[in-house]
MOPAC internal coordinates of N, CA, C and O (Angstrom, degrees):
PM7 1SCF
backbone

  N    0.0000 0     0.00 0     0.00 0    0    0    0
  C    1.4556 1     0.00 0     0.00 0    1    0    0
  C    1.5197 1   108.44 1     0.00 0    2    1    0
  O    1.2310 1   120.52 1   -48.68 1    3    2    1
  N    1.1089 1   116.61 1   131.32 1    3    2    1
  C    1.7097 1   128.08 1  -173.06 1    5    3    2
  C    1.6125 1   100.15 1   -67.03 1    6    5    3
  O    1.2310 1   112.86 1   -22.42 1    7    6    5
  N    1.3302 1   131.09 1   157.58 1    7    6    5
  C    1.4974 1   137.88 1   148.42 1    9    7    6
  C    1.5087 1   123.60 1   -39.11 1   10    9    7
  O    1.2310 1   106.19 1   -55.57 1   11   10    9
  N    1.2163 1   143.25 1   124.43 1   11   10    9
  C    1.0399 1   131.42 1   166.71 1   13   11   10
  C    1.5912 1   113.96 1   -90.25 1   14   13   11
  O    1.2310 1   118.55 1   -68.88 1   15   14   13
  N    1.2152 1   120.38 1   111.12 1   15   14   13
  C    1.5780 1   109.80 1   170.72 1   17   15   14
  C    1.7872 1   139.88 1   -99.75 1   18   17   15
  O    1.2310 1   109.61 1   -36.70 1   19   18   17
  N    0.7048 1   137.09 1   143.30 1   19   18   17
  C    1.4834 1   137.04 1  -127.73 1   21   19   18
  C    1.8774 1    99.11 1  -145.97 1   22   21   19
  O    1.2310 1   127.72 1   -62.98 1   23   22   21
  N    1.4299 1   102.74 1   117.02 1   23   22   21
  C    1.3342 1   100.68 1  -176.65 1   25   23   22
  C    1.4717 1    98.09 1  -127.14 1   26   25   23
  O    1.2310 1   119.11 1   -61.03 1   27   26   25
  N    1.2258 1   119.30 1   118.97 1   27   26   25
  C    1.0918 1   126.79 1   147.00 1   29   27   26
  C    2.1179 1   132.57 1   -58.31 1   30   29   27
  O    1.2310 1   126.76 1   -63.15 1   31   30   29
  N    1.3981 1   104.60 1   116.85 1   31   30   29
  C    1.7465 1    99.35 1  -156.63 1   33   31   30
  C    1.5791 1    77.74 1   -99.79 1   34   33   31
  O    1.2310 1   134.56 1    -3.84 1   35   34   33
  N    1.6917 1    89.44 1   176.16 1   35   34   33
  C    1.5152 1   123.60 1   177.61 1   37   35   34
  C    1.6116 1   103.82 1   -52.67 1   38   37   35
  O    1.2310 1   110.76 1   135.64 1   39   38   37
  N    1.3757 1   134.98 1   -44.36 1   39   38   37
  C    1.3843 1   132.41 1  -114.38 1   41   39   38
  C    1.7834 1    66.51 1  -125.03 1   42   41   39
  O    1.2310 1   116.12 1   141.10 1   43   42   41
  N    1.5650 1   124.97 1   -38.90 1   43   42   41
  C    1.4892 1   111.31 1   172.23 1   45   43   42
  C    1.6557 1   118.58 1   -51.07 1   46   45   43
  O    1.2310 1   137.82 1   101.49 1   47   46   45
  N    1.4285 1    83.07 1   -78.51 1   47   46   45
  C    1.9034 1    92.29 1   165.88 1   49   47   46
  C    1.6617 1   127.11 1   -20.97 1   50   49   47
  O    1.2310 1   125.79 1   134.63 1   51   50   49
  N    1.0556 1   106.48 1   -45.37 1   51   50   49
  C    1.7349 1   120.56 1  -175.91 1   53   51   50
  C    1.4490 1    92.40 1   -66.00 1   54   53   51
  O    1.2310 1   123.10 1   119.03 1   55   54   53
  N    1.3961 1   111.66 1   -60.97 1   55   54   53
  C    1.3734 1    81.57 1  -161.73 1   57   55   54
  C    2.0722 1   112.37 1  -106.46 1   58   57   55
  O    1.2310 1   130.00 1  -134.00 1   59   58   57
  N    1.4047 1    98.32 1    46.00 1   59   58   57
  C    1.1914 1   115.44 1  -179.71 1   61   59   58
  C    1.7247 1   112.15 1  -107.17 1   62   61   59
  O    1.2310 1   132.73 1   116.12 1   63   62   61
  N    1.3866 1    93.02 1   -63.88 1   63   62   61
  C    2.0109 1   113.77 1   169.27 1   65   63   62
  C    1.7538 1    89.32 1   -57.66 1   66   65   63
  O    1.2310 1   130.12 1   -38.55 1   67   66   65
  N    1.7585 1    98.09 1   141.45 1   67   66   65
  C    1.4335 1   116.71 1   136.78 1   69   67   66
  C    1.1905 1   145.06 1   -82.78 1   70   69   67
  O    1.2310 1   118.61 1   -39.41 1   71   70   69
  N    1.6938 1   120.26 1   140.59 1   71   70   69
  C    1.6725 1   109.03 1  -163.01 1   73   71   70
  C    1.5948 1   124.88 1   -13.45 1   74   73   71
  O    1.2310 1   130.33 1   125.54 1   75   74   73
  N    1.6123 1    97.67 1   -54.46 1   75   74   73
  C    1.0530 1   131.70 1  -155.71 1   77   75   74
  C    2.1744 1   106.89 1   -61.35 1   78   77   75
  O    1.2310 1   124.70 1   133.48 1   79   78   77
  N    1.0424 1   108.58 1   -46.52 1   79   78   77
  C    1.4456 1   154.16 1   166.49 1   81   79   78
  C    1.4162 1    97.97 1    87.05 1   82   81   79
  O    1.2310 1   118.11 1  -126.70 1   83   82   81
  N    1.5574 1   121.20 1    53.30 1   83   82   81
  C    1.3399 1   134.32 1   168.11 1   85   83   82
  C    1.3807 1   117.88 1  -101.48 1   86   85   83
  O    1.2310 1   121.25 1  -170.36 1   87   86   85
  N    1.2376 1   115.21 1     9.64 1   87   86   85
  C    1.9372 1   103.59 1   169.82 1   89   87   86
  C    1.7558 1    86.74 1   155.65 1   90   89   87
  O    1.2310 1   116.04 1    -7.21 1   91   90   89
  N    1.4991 1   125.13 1   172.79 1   91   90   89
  C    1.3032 1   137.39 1  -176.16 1   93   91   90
  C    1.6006 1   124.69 1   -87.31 1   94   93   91
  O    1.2310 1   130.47 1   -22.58 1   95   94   93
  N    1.5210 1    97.41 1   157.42 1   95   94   93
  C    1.5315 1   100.01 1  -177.08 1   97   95   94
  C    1.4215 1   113.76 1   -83.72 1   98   97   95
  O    1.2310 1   107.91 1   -21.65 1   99   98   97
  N    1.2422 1   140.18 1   158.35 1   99   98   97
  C    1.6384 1   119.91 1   168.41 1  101   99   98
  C    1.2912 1   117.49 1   -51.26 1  102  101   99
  O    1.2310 1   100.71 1   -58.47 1  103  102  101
  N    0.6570 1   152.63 1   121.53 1  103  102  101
  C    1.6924 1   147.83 1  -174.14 1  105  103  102
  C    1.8238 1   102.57 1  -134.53 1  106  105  103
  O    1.2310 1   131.36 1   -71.12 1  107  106  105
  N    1.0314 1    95.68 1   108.88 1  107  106  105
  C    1.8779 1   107.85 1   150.57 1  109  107  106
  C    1.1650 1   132.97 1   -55.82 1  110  109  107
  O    1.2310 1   101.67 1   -77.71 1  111  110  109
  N    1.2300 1   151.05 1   102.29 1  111  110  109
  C    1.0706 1   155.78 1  -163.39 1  113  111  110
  C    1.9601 1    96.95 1  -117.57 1  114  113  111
  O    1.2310 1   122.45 1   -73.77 1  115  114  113
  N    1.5463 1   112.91 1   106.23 1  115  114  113
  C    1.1396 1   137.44 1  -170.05 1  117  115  114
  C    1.5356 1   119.54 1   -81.06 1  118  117  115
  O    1.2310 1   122.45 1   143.87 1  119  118  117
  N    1.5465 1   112.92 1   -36.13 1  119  118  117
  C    1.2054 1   121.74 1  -153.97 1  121  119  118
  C    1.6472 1   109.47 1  -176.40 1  122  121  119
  O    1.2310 1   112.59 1   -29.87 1  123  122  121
  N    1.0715 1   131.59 1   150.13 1  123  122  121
  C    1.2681 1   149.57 1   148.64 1  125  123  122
  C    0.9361 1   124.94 1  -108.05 1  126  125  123
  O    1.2310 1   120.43 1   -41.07 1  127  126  125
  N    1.7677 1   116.78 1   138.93 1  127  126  125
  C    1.2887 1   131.67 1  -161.51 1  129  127  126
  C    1.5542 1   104.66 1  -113.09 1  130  129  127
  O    1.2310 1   107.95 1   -59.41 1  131  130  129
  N    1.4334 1   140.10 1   120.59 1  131  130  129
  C    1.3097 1   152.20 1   157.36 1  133  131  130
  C    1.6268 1   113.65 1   -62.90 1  134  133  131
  O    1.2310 1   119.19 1   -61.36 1  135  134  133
  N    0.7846 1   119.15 1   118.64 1  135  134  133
  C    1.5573 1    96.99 1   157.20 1  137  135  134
  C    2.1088 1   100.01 1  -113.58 1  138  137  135
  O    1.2310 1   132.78 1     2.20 1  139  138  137
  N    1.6910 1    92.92 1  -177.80 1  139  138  137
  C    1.1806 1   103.97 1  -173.18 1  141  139  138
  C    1.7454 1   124.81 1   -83.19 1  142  141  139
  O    1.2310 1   123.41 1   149.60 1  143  142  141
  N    1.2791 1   111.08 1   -30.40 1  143  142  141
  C    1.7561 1   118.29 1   175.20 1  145  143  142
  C    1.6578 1   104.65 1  -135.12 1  146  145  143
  O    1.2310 1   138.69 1    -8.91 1  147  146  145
  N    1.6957 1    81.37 1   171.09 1  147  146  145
  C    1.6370 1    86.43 1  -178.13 1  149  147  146
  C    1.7553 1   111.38 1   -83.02 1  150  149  147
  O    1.2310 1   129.13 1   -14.19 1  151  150  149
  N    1.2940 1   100.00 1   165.81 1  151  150  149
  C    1.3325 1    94.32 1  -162.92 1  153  151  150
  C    1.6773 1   107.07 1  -164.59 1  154  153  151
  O    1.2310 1   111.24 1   -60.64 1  155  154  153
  N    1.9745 1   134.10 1   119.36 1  155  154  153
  C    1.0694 1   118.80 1  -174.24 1  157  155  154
  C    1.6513 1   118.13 1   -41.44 1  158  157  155
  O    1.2310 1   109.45 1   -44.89 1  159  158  157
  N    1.3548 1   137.38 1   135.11 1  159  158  157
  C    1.5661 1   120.13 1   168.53 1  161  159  158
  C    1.6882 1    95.01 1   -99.98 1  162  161  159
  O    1.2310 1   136.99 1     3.29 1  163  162  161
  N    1.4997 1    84.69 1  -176.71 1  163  162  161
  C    1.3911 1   100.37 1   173.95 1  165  163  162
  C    1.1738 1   110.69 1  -155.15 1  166  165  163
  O    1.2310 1   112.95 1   -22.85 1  167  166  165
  N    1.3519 1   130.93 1   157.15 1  167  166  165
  C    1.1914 1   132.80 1  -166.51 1  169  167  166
  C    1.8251 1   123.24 1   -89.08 1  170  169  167
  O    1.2310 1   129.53 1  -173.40 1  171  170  169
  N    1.1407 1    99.24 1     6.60 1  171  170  169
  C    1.4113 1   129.08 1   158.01 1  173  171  170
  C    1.8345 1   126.59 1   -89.03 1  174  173  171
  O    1.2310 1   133.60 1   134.07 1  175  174  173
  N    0.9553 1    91.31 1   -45.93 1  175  174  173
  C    2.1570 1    93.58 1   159.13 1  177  175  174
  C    1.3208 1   114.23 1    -1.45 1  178  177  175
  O    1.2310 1   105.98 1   -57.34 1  179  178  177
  N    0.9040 1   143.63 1   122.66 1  179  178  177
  C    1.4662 1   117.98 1   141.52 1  181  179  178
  C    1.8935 1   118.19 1  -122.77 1  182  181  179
  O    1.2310 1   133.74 1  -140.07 1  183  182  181
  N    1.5131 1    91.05 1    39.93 1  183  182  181
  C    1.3774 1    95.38 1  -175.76 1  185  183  182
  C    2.1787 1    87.64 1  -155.52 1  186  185  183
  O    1.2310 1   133.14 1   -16.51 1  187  186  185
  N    1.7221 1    92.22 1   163.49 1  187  186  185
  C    1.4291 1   102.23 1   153.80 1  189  187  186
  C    1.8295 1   128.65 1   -93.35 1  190  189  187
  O    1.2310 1   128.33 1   -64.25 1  191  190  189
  N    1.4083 1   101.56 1   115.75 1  191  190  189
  C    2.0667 1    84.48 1   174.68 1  193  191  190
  C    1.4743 1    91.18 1   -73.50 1  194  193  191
  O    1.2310 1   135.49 1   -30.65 1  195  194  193
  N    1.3167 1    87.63 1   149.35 1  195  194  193
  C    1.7717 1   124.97 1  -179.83 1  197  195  194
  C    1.0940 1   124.37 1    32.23 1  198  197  195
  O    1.2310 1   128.28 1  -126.96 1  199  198  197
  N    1.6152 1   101.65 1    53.04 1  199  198  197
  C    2.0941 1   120.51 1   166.62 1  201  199  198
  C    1.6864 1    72.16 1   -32.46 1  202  201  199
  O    1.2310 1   140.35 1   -29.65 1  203  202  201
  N    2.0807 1    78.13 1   150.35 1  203  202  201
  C    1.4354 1    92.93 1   145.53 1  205  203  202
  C    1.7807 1    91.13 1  -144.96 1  206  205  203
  O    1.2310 1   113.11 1  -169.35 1  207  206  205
  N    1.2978 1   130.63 1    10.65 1  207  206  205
  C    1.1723 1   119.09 1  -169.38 1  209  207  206
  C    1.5703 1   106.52 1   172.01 1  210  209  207
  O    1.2310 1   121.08 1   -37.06 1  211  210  209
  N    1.3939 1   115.54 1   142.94 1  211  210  209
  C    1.1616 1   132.74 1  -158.20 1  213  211  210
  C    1.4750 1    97.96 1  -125.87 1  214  213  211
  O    1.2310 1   121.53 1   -49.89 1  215  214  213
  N    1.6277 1   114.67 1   130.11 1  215  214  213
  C    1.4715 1    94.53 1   176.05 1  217  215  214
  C    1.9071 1    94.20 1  -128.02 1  218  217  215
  O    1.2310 1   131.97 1   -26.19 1  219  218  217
  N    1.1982 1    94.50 1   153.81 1  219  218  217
  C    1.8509 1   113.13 1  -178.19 1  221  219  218
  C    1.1642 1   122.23 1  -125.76 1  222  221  219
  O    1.2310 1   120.90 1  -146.73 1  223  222  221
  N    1.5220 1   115.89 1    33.27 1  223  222  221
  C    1.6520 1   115.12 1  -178.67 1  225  223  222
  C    1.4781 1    78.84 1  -131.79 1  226  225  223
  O    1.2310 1   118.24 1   -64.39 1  227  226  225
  N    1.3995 1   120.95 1   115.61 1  227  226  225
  C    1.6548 1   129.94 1  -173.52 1  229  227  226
  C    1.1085 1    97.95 1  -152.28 1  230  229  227
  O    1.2310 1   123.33 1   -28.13 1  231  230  229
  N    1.3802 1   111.23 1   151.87 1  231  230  229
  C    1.9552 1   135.03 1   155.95 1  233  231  230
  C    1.1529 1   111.30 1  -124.39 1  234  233  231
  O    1.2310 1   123.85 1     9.61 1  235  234  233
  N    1.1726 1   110.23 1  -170.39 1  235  234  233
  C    1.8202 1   123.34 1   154.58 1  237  235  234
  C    1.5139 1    92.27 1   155.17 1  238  237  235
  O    1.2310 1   135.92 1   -13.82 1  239  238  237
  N    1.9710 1    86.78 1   166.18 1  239  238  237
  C    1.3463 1    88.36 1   176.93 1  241  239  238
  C    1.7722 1   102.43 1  -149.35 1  242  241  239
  O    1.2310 1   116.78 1    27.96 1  243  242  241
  N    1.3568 1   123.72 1  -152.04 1  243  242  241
  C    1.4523 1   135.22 1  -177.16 1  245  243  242
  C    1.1782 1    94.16 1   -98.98 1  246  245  243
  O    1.2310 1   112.07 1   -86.18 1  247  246  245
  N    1.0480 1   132.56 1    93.82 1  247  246  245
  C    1.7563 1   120.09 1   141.88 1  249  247  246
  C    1.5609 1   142.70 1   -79.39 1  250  249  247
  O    1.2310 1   134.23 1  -167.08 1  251  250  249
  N    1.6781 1    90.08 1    12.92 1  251  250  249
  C    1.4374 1    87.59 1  -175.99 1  253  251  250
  C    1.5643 1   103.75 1   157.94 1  254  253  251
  O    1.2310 1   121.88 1   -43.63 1  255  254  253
  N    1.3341 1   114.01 1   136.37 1  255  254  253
  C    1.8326 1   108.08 1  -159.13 1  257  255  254
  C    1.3163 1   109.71 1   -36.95 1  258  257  255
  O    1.2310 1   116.21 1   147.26 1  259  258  257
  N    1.2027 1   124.80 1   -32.74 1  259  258  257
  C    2.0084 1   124.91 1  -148.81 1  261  259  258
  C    2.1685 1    78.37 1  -122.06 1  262  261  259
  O    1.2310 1   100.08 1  -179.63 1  263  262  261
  N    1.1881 1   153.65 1     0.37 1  263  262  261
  C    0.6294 1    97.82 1  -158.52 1  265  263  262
  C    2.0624 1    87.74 1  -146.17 1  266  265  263
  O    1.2310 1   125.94 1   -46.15 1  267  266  265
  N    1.2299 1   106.18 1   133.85 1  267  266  265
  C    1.6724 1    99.26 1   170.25 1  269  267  266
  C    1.5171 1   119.64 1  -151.75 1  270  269  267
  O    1.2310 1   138.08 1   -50.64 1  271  270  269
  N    1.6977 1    82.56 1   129.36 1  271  270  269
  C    1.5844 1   114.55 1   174.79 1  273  271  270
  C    1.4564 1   117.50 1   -46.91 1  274  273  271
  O    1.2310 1   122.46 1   -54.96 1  275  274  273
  N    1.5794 1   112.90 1   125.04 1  275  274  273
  C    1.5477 1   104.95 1  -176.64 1  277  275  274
  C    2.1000 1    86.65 1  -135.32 1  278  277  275
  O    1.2310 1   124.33 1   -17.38 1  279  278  277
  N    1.2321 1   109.29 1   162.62 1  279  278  277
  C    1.6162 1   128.03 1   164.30 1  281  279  278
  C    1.0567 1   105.01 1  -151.39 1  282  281  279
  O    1.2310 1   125.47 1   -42.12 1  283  282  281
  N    1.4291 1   107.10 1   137.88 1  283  282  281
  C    0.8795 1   130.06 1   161.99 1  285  283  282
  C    1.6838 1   145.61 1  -114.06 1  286  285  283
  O    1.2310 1   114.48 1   -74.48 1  287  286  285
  N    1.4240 1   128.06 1   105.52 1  287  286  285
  C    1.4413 1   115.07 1  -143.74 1  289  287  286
  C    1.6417 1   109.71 1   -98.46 1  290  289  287
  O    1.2310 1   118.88 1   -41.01 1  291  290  289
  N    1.0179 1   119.75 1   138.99 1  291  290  289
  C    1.4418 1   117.93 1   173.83 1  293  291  290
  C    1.1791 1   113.26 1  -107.50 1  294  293  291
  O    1.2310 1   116.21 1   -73.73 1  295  294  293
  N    1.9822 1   124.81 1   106.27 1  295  294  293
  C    1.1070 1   115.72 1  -144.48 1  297  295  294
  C    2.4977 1    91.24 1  -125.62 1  298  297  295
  O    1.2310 1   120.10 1   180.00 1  299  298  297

């Protein structure tokens, strides 16, 4: 099974951090986006090159001040 890699962008962060930048906002997380190859990101993105698939059966949770658990199922 290949690596999955996971970039957190600017426009996530904003509305992830609180004003304050002491802990997170509630934030919904709706969906995950696949794309098809690897590819440099940047933390400016605000899109995937070459979605090929969106998935909407998700969890996650807090595991730890700096750090949160997400899955994602492709059903």
């Amino acid at each position: 099974m290949s690596k999955l890699l996971f970039t957190m962008t600017d426009a996530g962060r904003q509305e992830l951090v609180n004003a304050n930048k002491t802990g997170t906002n509630k934030v919904e997380i709706v969906s995950v986006g696949l794309g098809s190859r690897y590819y440099v990101t940047s933390t400016s993105q605000t899109n995937i090159t070459n979605e090929i698939k969106r998935l909407t059966t998700i969890g996650g949770k807090v595991v730890s001040p700096d750090t949160i658990h997400v899955t994602a199922k492709d059903e």
